[in-house]
C-alpha positions in Angstrom: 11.5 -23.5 -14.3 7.8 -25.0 -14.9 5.1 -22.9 -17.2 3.1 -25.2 -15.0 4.3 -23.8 -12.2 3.6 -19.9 -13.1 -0.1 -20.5 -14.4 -0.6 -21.8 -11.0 0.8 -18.4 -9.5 -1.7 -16.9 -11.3 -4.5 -18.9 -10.3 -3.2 -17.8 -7.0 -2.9 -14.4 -7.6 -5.8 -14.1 -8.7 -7.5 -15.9 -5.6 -5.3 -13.2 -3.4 -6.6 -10.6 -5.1 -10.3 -11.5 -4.4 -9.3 -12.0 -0.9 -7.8 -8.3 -0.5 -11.0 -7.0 -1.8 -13.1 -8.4 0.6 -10.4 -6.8 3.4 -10.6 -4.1 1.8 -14.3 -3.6 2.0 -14.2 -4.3 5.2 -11.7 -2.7 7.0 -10.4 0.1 4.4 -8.1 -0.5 1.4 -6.0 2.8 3.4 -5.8 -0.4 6.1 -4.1 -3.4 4.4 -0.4 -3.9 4.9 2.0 -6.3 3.3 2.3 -8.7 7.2 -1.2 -8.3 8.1 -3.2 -8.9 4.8 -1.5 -9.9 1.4 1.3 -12.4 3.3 -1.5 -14.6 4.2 -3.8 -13.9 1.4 -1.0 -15.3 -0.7 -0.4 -18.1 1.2 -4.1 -19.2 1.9 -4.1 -19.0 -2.2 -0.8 -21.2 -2.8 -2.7 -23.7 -0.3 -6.0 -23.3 -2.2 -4.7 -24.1 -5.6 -3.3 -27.3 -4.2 0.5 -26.3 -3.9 2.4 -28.6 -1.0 5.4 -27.7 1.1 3.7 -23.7 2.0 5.6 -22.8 4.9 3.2 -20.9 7.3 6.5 -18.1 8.5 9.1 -16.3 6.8 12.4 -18.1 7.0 16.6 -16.5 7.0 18.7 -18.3 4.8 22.1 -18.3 3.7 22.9 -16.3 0.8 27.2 -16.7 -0.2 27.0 -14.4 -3.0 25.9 -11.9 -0.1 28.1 -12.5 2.6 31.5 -10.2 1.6 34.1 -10.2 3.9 34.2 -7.6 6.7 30.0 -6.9 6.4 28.0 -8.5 9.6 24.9 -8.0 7.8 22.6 -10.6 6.5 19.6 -10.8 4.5 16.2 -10.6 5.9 14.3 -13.9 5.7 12.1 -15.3 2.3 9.0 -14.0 2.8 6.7 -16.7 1.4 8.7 -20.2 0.9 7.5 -23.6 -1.1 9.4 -26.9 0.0 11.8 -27.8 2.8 15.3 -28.2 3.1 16.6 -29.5 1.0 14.2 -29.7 -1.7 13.1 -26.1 -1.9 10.7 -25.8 -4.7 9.8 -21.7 -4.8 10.9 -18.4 -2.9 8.6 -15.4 -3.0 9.2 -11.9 -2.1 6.3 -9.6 -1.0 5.7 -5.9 -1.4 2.6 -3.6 -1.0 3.8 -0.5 -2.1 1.7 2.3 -1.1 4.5 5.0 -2.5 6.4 4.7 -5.3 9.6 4.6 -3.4 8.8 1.1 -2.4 8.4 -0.3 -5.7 11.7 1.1 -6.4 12.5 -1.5 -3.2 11.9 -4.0 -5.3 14.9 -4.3 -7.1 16.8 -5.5 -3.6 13.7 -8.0 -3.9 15.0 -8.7 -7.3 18.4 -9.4 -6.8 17.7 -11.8 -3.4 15.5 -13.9 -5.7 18.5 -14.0 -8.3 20.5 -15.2 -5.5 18.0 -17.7 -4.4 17.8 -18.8 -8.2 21.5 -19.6 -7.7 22.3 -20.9 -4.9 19.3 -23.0 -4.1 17.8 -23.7 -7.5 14.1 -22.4 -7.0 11.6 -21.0 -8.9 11.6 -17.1 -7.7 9.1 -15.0 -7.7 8.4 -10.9 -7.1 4.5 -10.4 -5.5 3.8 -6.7 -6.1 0.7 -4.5 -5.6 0.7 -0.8 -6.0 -2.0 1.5 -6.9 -2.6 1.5 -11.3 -1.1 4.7 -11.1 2.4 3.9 -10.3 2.0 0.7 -12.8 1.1 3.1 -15.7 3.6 5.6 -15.1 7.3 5.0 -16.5 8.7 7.4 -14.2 8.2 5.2 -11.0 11.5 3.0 -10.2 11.9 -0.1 -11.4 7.8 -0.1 -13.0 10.1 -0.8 -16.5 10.8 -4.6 -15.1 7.9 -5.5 -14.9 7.5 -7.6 -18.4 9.4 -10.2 -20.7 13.2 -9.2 -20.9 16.7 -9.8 -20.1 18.7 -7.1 -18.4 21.8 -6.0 -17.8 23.0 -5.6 -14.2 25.5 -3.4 -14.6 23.0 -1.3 -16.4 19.7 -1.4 -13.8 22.2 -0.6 -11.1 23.3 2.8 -12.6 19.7 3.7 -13.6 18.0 2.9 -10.6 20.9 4.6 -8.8 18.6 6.1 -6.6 16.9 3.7 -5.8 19.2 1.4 -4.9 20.9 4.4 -2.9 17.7 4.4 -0.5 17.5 0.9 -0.1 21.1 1.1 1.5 20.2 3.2 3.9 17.6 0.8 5.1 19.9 -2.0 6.4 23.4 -3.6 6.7 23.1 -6.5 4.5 25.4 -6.1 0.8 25.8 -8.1 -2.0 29.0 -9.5 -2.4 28.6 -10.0 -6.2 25.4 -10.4 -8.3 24.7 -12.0 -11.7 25.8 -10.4 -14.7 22.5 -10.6 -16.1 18.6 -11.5 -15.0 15.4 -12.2 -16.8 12.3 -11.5 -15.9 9.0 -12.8 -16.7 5.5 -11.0 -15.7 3.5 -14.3 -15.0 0.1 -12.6 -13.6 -1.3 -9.4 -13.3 -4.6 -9.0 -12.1 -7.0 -5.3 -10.5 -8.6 -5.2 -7.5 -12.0 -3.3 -7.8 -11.2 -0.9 -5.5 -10.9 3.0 -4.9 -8.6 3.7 -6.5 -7.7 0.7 -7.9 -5.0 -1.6 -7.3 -2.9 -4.2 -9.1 -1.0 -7.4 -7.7 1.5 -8.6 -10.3 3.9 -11.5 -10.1 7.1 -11.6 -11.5 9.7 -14.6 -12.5 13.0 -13.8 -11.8 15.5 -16.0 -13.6 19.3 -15.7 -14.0 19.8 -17.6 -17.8 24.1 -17.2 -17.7 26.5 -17.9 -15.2 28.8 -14.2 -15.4 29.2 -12.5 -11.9 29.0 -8.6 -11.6 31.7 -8.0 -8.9 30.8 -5.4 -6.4 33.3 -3.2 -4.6 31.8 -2.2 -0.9 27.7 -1.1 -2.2 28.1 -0.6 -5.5 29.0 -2.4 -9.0 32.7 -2.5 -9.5 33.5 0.6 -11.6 30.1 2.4 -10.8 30.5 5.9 -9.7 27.1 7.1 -7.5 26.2 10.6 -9.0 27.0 10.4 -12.6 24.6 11.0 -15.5 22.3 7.9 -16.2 21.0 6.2 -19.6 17.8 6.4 -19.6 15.6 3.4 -19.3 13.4 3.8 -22.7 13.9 5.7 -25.6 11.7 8.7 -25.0 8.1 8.7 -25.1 8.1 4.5 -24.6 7.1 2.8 -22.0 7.6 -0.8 -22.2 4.4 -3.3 -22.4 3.7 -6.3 -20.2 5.4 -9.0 -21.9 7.1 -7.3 -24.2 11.5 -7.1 -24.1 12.0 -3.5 -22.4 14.6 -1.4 -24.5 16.9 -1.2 -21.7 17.7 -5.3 -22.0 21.0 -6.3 -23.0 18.9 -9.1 -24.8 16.0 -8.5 -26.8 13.2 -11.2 -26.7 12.1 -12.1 -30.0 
């Protein structure tokens, strides 16, 4: 994937984040939704910054590695899609998480954009904003991703058991099989001036080896739901932005 391509996401992100604010003094930042205000914020930026191909609606593609045998489910469309068939260029997924349940949501975000990664070869990207609260607090799920690191599956799926758990509940689609491993790259971060105050972050998902972590109906093969978790960092950490969290199976050096 192109460095070129994430300093233009944060150009974008940047310009998104200027548009909330002005939404936000307008109508109330208690008002803006993920449809109504940062889907097309971040599009009108990925057209301002001179990015072709930005598809102006969500579109449902096929996903293999989430298509087991017996499920009728399938994924919800990409929210926020660069290129055409077949030369997509970028998928995005979008979340404005006003409770920190929903950033814990992200990590089905996550693992569609791994998908995407392999089955279709984009650049993949997680769009997240949430109040600075929930991005300084290590206790909120899946808050720990958000930096420079490589994880283990296996691993994020037992410690955001919960998590993941909830997001089950919310639909019929399942993963089939996932990759044994991710990577993640925080490419932007940037505050609106609001109150309180808000921050939009992107994230790169990547997917750097070709292992599959099998899953048996909605878990990890070999997971059992209810057993004691590691936890995520060492006690008393809290991993930087762009820094290798202690729960990667890689380190970043």
């Amino acid at each position: 994937m192109s460095d070129g391509l994430d300093l233009t996401i944060a150009v974008a992100i940047r310009r998104t984040v200027q548009a909330l604010e002005l939404e936000a003094a307008e109508h109330g930042l208690e008002k803006l939704t993920e449809v109504k205000h940062l889907k097309p914020a971040f599009r009108d930026a990925l057209l301002g910054v001179g990015l072709d191909g930005v598809q102006m609606s969500e579109k449902r593609l096929r996903f293999p590695s989430w298509e087991p045998r017996g499920v009728k489910g399938r994924l919800g469309g990409v929210d926020v899609i660069v290129g055409a068939e077949p030369d997509y260029r970028a998928f995005f997924e979008l979340k404005w998480a006003r409770g920190t349940h929903e950033l814990g949501w992200t990590l089905w975000d996550t693992y569609k954009l791994a998908a995407a990664r392999m089955h279709y070869g984009v650049s993949a990207y997680v769009v997240v904003g949430a109040p600075n609260s929930f991005w300084s607090d290590d206790a909120v799920p899946c808050v720990a991703l958000y930096c420079d690191s490589t994880w283990s599956s296996q691993q994020l799926f037992s410690h955001y058991e919960e998590a993941w758990g909830d997001l089950l509940t919310g639909g019929t689609a399942r993963p089939s099989r996932v990759p044994v491993s991710i990577t993640t790259r925080l490419v932007a971060s940037a505050r609106l001036e609001t109150s309180p105050r808000w921050e939009l972050r992107a994230l790169r998902i990547d997917v750097t080896d070709d292992g599959w972590l099998e899953f048996d109906g909605d878990w990890p093969v070999g997971h059992q739901p209810g057993r004691a978790r590691a936890p995520a960092v060492p006690a008393g950490q809290v991993p930087e932005r762009r820094a290798p969290s202690p729960l990667a199976r890689t380190m970043c050096s």
